[in-house]
VOBADO-450575 format. One record per residue (C-alpha): residue number from 1; y, z, x. Coordinates in nm, 2 decimals, padded with zeros to 4 digits. Layout:
SITE    n       v       w       u
SITE  NUM       Y       Z       X
...
This chain:
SITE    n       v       w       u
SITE    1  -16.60   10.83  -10.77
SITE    2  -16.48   10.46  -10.77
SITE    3  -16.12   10.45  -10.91
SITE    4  -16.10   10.15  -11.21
SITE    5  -15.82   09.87  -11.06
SITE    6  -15.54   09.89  -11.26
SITE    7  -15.46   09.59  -11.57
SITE    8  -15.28   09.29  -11.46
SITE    9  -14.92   09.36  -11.54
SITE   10  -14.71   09.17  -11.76
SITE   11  -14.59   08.92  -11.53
SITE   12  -14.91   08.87  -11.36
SITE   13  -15.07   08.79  -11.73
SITE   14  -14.79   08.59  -11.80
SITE   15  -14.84   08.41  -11.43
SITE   16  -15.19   08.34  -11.51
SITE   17  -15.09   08.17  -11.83
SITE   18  -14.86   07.94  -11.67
SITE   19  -15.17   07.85  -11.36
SITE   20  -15.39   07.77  -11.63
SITE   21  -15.12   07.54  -11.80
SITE   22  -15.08   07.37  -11.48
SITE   23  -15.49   07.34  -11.41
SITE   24  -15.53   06.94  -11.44
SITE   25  -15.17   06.88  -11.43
SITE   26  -15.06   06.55  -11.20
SITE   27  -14.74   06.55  -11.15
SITE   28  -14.60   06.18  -11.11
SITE   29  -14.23   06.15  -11.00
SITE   30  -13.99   06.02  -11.22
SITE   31  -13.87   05.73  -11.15
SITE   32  -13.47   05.81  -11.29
SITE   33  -13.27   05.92  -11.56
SITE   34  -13.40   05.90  -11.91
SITE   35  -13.21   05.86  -12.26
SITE   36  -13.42   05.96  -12.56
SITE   37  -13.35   05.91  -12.93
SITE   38  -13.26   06.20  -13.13
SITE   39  -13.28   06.18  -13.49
SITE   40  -13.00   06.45  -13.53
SITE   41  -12.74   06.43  -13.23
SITE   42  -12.84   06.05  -13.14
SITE   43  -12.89   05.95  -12.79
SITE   44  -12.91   06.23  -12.49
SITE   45  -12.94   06.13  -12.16
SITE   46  -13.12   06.37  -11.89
SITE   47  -13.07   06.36  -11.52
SITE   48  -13.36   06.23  -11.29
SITE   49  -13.42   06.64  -11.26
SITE   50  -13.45   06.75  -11.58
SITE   51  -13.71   06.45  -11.67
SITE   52  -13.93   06.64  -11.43
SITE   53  -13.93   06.94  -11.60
SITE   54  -13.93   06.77  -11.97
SITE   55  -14.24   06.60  -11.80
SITE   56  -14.45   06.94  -11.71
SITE   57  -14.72   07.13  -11.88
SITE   58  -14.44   07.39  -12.00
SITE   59  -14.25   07.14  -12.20
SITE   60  -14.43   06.94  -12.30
SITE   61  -14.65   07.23  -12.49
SITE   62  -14.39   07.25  -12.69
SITE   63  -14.42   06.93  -12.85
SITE   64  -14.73   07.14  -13.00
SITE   65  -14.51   07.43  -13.17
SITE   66  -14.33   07.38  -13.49
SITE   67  -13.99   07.47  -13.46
SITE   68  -13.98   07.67  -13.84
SITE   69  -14.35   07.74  -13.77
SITE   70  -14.55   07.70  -14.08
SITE   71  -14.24   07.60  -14.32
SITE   72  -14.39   07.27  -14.38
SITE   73  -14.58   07.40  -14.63
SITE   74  -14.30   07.46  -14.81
SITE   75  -14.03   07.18  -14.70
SITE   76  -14.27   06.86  -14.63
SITE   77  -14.05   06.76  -14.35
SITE   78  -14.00   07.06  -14.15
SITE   79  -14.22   06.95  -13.88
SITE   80  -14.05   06.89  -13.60
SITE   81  -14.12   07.07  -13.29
SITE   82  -13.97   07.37  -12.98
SITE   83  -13.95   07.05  -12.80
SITE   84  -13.67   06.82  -12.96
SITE   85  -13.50   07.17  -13.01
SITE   86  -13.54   07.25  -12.66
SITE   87  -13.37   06.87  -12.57
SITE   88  -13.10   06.94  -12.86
SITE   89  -13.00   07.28  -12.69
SITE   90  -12.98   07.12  -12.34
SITE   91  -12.74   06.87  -12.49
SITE   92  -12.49   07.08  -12.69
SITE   93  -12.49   07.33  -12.39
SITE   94  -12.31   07.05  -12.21
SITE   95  -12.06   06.98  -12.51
SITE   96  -11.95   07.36  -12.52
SITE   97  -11.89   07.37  -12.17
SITE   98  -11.72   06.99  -12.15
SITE   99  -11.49   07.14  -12.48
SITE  100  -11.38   07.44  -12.27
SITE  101  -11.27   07.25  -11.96
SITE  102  -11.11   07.01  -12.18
SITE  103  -10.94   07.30  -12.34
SITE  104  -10.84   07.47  -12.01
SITE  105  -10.72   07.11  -11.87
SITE  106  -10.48   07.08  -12.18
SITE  107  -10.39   07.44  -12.17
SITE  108  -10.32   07.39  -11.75
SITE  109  -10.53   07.71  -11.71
SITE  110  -10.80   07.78  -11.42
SITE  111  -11.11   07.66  -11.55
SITE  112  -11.39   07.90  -11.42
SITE  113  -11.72   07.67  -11.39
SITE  114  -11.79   07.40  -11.12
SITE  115  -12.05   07.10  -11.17
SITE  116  -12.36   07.29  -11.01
SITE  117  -12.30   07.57  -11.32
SITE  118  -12.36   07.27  -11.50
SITE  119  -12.65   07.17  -11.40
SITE  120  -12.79   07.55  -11.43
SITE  121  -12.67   07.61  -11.78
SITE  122  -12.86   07.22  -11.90
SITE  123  -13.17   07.34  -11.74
SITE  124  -13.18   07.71  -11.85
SITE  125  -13.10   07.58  -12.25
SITE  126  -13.36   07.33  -12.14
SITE  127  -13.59   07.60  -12.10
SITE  128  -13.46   07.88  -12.34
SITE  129  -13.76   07.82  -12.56
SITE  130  -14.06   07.82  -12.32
SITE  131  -14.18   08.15  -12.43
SITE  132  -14.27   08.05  -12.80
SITE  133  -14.66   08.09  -12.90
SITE  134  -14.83   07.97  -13.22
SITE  135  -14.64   07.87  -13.51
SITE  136  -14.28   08.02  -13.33
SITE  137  -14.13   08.33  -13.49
SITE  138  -14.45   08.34  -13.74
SITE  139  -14.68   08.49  -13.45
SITE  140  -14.37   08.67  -13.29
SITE  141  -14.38   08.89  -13.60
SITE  142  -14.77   08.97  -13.59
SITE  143  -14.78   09.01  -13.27
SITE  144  -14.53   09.29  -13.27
SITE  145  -14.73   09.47  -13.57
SITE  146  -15.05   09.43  -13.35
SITE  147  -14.95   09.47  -12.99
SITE  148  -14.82   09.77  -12.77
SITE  149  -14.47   09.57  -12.65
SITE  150  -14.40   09.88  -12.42
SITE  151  -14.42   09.66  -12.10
SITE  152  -14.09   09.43  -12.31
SITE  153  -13.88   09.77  -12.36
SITE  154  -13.81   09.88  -12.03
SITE  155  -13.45   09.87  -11.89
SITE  156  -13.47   09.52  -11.75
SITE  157  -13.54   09.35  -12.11
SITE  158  -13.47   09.64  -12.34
SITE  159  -13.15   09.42  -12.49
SITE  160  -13.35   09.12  -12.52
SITE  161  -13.60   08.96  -12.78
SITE  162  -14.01   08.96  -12.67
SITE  163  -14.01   08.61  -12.65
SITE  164  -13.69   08.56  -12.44
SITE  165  -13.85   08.78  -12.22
SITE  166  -14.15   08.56  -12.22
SITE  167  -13.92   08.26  -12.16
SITE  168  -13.80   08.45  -11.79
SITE  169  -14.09   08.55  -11.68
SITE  170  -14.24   08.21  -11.74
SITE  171  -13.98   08.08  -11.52
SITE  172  -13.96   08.33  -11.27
SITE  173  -14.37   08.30  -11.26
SITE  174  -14.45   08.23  -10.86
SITE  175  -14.71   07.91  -10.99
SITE  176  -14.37   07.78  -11.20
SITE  177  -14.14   07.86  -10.90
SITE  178  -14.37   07.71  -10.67
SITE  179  -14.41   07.39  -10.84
SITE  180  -14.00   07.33  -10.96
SITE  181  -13.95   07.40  -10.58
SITE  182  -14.18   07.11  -10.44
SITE  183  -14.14   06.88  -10.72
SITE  184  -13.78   06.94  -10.84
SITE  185  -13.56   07.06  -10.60
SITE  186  -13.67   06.90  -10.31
SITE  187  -13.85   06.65  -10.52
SITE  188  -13.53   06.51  -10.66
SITE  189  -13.31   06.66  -10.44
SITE  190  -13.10   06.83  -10.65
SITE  191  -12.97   07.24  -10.61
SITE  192  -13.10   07.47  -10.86
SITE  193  -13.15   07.84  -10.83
SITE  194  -13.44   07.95  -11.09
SITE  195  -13.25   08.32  -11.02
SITE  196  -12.98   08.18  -11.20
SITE  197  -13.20   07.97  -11.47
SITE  198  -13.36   08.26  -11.53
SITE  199  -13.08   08.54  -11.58
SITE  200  -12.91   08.31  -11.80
SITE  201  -13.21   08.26  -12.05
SITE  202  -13.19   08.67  -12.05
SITE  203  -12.82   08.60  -12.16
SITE  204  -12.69   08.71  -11.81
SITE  205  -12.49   08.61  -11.50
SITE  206  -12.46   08.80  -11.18
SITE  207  -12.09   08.67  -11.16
SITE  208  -11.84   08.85  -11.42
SITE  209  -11.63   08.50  -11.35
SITE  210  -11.94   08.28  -11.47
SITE  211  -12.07   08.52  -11.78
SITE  212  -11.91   08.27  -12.04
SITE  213  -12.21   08.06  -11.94
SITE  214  -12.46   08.35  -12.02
SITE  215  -12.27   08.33  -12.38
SITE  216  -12.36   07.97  -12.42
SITE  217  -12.70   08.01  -12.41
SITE  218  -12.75   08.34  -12.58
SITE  219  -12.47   08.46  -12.75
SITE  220  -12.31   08.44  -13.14
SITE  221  -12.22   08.12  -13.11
SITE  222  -12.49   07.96  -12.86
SITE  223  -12.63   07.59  -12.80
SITE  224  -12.93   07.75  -12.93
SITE  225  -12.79   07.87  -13.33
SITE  226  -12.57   07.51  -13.27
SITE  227  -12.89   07.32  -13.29
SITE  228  -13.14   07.47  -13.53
SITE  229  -12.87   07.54  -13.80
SITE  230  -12.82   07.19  -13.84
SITE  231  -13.16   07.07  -13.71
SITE  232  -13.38   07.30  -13.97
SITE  233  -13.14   07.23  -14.27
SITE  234  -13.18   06.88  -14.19
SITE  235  -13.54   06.84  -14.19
SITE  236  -13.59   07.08  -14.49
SITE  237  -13.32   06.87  -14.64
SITE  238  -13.07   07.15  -14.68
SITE  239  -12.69   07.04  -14.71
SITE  240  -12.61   07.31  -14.47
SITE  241  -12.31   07.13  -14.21
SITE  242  -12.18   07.29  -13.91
SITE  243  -11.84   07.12  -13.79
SITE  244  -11.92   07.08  -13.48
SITE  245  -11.63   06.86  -13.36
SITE  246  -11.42   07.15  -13.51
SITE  247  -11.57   07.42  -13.30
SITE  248  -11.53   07.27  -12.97
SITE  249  -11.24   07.22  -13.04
SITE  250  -11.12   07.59  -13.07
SITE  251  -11.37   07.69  -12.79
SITE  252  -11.24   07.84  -12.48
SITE  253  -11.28   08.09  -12.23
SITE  254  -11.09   08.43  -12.25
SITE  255  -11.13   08.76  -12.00
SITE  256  -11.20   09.01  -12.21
SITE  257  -11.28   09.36  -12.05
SITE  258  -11.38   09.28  -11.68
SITE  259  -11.56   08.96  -11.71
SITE  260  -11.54   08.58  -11.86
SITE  261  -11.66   08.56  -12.21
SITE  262  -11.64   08.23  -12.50
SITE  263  -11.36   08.30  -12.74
SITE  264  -11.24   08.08  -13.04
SITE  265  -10.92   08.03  -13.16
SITE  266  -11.02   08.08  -13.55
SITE  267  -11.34   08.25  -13.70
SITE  268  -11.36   07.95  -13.96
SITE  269  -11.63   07.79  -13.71
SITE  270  -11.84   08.13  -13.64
SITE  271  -11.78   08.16  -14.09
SITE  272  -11.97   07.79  -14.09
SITE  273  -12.23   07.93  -13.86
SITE  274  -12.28   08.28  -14.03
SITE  275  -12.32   08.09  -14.38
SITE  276  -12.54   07.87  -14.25
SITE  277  -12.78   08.15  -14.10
SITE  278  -12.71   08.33  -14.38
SITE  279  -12.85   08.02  -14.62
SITE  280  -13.10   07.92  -14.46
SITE  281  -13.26   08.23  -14.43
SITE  282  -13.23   08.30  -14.84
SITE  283  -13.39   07.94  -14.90
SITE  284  -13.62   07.87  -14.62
SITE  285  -13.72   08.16  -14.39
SITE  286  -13.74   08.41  -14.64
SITE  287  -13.85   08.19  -14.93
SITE  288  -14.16   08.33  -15.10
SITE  289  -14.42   08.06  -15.00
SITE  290  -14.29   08.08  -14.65
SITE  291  -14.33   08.47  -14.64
SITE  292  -14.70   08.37  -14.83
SITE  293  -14.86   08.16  -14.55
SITE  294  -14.68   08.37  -14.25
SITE  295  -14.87   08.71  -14.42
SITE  296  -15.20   08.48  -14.40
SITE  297  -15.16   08.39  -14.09
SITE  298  -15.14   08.80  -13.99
SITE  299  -15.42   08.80  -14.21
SITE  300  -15.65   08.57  -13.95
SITE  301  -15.49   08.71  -13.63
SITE  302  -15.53   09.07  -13.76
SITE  303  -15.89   08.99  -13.82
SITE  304  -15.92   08.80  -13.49
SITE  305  -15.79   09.11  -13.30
SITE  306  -16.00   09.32  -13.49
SITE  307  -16.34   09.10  -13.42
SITE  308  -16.27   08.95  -13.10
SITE  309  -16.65   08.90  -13.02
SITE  310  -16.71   08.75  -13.33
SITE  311  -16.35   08.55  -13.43
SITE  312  -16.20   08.48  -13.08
SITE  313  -16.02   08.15  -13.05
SITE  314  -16.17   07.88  -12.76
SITE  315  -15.98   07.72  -12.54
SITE  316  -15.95   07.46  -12.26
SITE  317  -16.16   07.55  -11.96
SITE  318  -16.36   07.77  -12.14
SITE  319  -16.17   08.08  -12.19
SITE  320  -16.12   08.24  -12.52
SITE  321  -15.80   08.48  -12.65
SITE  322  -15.82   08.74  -12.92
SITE  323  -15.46   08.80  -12.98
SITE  324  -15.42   09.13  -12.88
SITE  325  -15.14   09.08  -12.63
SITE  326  -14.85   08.89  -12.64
SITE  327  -14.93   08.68  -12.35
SITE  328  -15.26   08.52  -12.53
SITE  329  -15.06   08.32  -12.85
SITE  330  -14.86   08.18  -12.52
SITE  331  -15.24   08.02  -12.48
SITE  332  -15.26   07.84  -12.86
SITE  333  -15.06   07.57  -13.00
SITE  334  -15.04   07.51  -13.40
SITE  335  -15.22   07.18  -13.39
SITE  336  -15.53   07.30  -13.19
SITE  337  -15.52   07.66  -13.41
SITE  338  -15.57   07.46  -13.76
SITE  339  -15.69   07.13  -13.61
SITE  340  -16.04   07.26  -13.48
SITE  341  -16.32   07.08  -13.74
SITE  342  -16.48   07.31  -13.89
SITE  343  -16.31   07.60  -13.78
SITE  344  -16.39   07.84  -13.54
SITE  345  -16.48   08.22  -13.53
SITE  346  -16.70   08.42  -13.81
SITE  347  -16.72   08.32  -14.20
SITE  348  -16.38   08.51  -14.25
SITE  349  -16.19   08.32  -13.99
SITE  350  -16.31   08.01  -14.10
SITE  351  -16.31   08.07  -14.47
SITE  352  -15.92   08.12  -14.41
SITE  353  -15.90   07.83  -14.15
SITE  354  -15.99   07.65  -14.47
SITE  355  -15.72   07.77  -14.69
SITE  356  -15.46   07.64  -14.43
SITE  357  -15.62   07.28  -14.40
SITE  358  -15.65   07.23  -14.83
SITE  359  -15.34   07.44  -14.87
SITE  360  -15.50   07.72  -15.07
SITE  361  -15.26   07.97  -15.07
SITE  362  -15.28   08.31  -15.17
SITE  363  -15.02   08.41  -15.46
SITE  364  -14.75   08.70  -15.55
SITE  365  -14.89   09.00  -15.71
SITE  366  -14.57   09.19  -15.70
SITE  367  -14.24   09.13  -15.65
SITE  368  -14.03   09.41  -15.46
SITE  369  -13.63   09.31  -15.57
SITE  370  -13.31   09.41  -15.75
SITE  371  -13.50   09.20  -16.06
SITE  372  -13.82   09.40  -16.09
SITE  373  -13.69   09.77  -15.95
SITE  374  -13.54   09.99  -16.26
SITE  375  -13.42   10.24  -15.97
SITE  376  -13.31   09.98  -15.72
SITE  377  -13.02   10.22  -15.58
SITE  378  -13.31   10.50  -15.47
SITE  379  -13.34   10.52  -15.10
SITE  380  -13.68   10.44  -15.13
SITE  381  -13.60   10.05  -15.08
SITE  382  -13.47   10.13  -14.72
SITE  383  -13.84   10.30  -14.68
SITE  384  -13.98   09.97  -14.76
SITE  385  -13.73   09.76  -14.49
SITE  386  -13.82   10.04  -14.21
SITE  387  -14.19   09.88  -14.26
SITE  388  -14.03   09.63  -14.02
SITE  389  -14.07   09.85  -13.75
SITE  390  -14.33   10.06  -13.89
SITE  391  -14.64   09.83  -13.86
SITE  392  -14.90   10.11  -13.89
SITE  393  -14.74   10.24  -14.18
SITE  394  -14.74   09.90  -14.33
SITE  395  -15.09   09.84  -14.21
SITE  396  -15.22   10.17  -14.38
SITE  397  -15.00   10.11  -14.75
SITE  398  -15.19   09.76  -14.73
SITE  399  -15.53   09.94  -14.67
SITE  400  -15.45   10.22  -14.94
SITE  401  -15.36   09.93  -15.24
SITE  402  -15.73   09.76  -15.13
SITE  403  -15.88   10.10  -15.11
SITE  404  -15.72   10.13  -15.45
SITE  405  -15.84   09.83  -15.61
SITE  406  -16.14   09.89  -15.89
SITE  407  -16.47   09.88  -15.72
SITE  408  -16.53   09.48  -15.88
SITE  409  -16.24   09.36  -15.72
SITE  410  -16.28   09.52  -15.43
SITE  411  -16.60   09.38  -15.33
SITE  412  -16.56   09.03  -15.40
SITE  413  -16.26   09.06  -15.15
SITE  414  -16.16   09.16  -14.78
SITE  415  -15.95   09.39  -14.68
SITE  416  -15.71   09.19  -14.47
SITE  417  -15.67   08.97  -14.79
SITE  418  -15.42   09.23  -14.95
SITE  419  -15.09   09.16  -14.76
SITE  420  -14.75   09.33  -14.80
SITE  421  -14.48   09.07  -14.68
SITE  422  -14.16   09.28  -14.59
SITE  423  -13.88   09.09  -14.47
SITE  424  -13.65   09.22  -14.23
SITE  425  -13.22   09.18  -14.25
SITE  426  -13.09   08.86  -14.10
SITE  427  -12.95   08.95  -13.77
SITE  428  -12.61   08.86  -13.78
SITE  429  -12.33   08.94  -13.46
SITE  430  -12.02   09.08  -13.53
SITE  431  -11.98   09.06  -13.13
SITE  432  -11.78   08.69  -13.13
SITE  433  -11.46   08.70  -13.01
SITE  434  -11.20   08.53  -13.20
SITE  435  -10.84   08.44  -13.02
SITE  436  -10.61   08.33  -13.25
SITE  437  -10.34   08.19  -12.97
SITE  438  -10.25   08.14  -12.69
SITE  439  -10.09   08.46  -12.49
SITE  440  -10.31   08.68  -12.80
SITE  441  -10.58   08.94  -12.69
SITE  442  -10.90   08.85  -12.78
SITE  443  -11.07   09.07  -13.08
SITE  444  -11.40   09.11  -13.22
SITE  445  -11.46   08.93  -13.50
SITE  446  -11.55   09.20  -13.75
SITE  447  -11.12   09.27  -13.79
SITE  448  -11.11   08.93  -13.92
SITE  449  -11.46   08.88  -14.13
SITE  450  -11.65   09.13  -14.30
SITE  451  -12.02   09.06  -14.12
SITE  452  -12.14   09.41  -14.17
SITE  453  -12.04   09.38  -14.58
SITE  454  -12.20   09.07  -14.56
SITE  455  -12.54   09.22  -14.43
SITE  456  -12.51   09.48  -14.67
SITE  457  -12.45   09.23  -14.98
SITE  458  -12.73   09.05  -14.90
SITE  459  -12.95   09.32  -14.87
SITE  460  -12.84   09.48  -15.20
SITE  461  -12.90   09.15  -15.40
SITE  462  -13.11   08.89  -15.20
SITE  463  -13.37   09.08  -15.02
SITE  464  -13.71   09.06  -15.16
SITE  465  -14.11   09.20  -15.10
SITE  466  -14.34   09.10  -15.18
SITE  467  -14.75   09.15  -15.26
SITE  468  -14.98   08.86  -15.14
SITE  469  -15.35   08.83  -15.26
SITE  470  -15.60   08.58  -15.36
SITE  471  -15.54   08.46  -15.69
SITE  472  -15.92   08.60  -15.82
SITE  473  -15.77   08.95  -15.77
SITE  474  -15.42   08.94  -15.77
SITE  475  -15.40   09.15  -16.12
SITE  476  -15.54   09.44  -15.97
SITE  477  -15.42   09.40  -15.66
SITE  478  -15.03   09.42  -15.88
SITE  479  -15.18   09.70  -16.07
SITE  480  -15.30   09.89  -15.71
SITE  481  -14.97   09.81  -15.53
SITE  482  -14.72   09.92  -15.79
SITE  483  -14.93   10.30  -15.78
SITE  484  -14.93   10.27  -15.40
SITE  485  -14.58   10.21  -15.36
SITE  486  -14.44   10.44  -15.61
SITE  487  -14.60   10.69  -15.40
SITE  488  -14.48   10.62  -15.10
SITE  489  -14.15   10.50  -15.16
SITE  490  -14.01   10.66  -15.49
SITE  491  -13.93   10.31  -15.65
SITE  492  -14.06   10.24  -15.99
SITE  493  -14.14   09.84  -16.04
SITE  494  -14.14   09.72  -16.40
SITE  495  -14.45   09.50  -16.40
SITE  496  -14.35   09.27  -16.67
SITE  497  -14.03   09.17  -16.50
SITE  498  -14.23   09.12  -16.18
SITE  499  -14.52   08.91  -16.40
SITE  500  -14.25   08.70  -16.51
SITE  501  -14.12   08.64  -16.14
SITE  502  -14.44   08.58  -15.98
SITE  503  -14.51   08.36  -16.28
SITE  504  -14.86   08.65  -16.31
């Protein structure tokens, strides 16, 4: 009896991905350094190396991905891209680690990085961002609800986010390797260890002396949280400020256990970025019309993965992904998702391809808050934020409230157009370590900030659910979800408050 060959593995699917990026790719040498124009930090100049790599298929898809995926439906102007992000980061990696050596010359302390931990720290914030599919986090959060992410949660990445993980082992791909060896390293002669690219994009560093660097790229206070504070309050045209001139200046290295970490010497700056975070998830991330078009866009990848023979998306050189694994939204970029004319896929697909390109949204049925809840204490509300990890649960409450829906109203609509948007609590770290002075010991900074209180707060009075539907059923749908959810999670939802909220 033949034995089946055994699936590709994760880093051979992710491998393939990155030879079909590279297909028709040509690469032409560049020719020097290059300075390019950002609108938010100005003018940032990359080495002869690095325009290389900003140059290459894996970049420059980026240029393809909104940043705050599909925000700009929302905030007009929030549509720039991974890739001025990815630039941004490479920059202010540079001015953390030019404020600690600054800070160690003044302080006449040993200053642990040399120029070549330089030049891996630019490329590896450079690249931080790689891993991004469709419409960013928007598609990082369906695919978790639809995928088996076993293959992300073994020991090696098990303290690192799915799409980091994607990031490294686009990197450490042998097609990737192959190329930044011919065309990078010895192409512009420069020394660069993908090893170490790599490990620090994962937030590591094989020397305990050189972890600080890690921190700086992945960390509480990284290049990466630096940039898109400012840059997605800026193009949603937030007056959100982090002072950054402020927070290099307290920025230094401290040894804390048995290796090098980042240390400040007041948690003012980490307060600037924590309110920040904070605010921009209340107004943007989590805003209702944001949480709206990221549940419709589950809605038409759920029904893609469900009907791949019928709904599967084409692309270049013939191939054609259902979103079922990760690795496939790697293979789809937002402008040739919505930009196909006349859609693609069956009647459902394109019917909701449609929607996106004449913006017509579905609206709140319910309203799951402090507001509309008369029992909002019960411990059924933590029921409802465990849905976060829960996706079959969630999937099977959002098949019950359809199922529930009066016979009329339920055939002029489709099951995946009943969506239950349940937004997760902001991640915030209480890991940053805070150094008061010179000669102190360097402490979390929890001691001095309440982050866990501030979690909790926000949770008790700014998280919200809420019930998505087309607007032809949305009554019943409200009528359907507030039985449903009583069942399953004990809270009782005063429907006129919620009306009034949902403006129903």
């Amino acid at each position: 009896m033949a034995v089946s060959p055994a699936p590709p593995s994760l880093e051979e699917r992710v491998d393939t991905f990155v030879q079909w990026l590279f297909e028709d790719f040509k690469p032409v040498p560049p020719t020097g350094p290059k300075v390019f124009n950002d609108a938010l930090l100005g003018h940032l100049l990359f080495a002869k190396h690095e325009v290389a790599v900003i140059d290459c298929p894996v970049l420059q898809r980026l240029r393809r991905i909104k940043q705050t995926g599909l925000v700009y439906y929302v905030f007009p102007s929030a549509t720039h891209s991974r890739f001025e992000h990815s630039l941004g980061a490479a920059a202010l990696s540079e001015r953390c680690y030019d404020a600690i050596r600054e800070r160690a010359k003044v302080e006449e302390t040993t200053f642990p990085g040399d120029d070549a931990d330089l030049l891996h720290l630019r490329m590896a914030a450079l690249l931080h961002d790689v891993g991004h599919g469709l419409c960013s986090h928007a598609s990082e959060q369906i695919y978790k609800q639809l995928s088996n992410l076993q293959e992300f949660k073994n020991d090696k990445y098990k303290a690192n986010q799915e799409g980091e993980v994607l990031s490294y082992l686009i990197v450490t791909s042998p097609t990737f390797q192959k190329w930044f060896e011919e065309y990078v390293v010895r192409g512009c002669q420069v020394k660069l260890d993908l090893k170490v690219v790599s490990d620090l994009i994962l937030g590591r560093h094989g020397e305990k002396d050189k972890y600080f660097l890690a921190k700086i790229v992945s960390g509480p206070f990284d290049c990466d949280k630096l940039d898109y504070i400012a840059r997605d309050s800026y193009y949603c045209g937030l007056a959100l400020t982090v002072d950054l001139p402020r927070f290099y200046s307290m920025i230094s290295t401290e040894r804390y256990k048995d290796y090098t970490d980042l240390a400040l010497r007041s948690y003012v700056p980490v307060e600037q970025i924590l309110f920040g975070k904070m605010n921009l998830f209340g107004s943007v991330y989590h805003h209702q019309k944001v949480k709206c078009v990221g549940s419709m866009l589950r809605s038409v990848i759920g029904h893609i993965a469900q009907n791949p023979e019928q709904a599967k998306f084409p692309v270049r050189g013939g191939r054609h992904v259902s979103f079922t694994d990760p690795v496939e939204y790697l293979y789809a970029t937002d402008d040739e998702f919505f930009s196909q004319a006349g859609g693609f896929g069956d009647e459902y697909t394109k019917n909701m391809l449609s929607r996106f390109r004449n913006r017509n949204l579905f609206v709140r049925c319910l309203e799951i808050s402090r507001r509309t809840v008369t029992n909002w204490q019960h411990y059924g509300r933590q029921k409802l934020i465990d849905l976060t990890v829960l996706p079959e649960k969630l999937l099977d409450l959002e098949n019950k409230i359809h199922a529930s829906l009066p016979p009329a109203d339920r055939a002029k609509s489709n099951r995946d157009d009943v969506r239950l948007s349940v937004p997760g609590i902001p991640p915030l770290s209480g890991e940053a370590l805070i150094r008061t002075y010179r000669g102190a010991s360097a402490e979390k900074i929890k001691k001095y900030f309440p982050v866990s209180e501030w979690i909790q707060s926000y949770a008790h009075n700014k998280w919200r659910s809420y019930v998505y539907a087309p607007r032809e059923v949305a009554p019943a749908v409200r009528d359907a979800a507030i039985s449903v959810l009583l069942e399953y999670s004990g809270l009782k939802i005063d429907a006129n408050m919620s009306n009034q909220t949902c403006h129903l």
